[in-house]
C-alpha positions as CSV (number, residue, x, y, z in Angstrom):
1,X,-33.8,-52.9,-33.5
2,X,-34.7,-51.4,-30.3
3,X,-31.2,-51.5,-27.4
4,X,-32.0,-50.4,-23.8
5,X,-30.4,-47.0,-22.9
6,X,-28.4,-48.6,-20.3
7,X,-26.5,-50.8,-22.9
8,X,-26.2,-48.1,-25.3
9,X,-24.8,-46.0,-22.2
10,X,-22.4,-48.6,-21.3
11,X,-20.7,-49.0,-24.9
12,X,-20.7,-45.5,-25.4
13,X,-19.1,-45.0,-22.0
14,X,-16.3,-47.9,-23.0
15,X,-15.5,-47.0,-25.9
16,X,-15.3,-43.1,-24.8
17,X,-12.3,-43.8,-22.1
18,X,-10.7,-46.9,-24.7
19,X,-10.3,-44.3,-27.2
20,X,-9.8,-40.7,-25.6
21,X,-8.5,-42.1,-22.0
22,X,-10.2,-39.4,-20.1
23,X,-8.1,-38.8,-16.2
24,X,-9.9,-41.0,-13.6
25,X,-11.0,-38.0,-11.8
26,X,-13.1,-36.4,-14.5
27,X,-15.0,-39.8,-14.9
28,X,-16.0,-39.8,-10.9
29,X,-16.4,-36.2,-11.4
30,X,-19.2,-36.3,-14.3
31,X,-20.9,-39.5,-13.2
32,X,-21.5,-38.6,-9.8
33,X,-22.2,-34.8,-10.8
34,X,-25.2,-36.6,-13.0
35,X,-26.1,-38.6,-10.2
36,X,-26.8,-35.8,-7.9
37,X,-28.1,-33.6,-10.1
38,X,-30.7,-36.0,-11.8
39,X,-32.4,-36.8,-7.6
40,X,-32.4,-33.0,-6.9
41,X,-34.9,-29.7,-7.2
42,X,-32.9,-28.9,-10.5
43,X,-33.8,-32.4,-12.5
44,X,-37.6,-30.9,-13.7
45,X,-35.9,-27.6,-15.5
46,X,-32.8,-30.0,-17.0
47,X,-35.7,-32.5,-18.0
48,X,-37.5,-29.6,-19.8
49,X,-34.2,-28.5,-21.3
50,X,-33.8,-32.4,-23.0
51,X,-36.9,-32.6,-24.3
């Protein structure tokens, strides 16, 4: 059985604040921190990093 990533993303994301109700703050914090860091000059070293 093969589930995108975003769905996988999005249950793992709900179920992460239903259960350990994370502040609001950190949330905005770590998604946007992701956002910016995946569309700049440091996403080819943290891609190397993954794999």
């Amino acid at each position: 059985m093969q589930v995108p990533l975003w769905f996988a993303l999005l249950v793992v994301g709900y179920l992460g604040v239903k259960l350990i109700r994370p502040p609001a703050w950190l949330i905005v914090v770590l998604l946007l921190g992701g956002f910016l860091l995946a569309d700049s000059v440091l996403a080819p070293a943290i891609s190397a990093l993954v794999k």
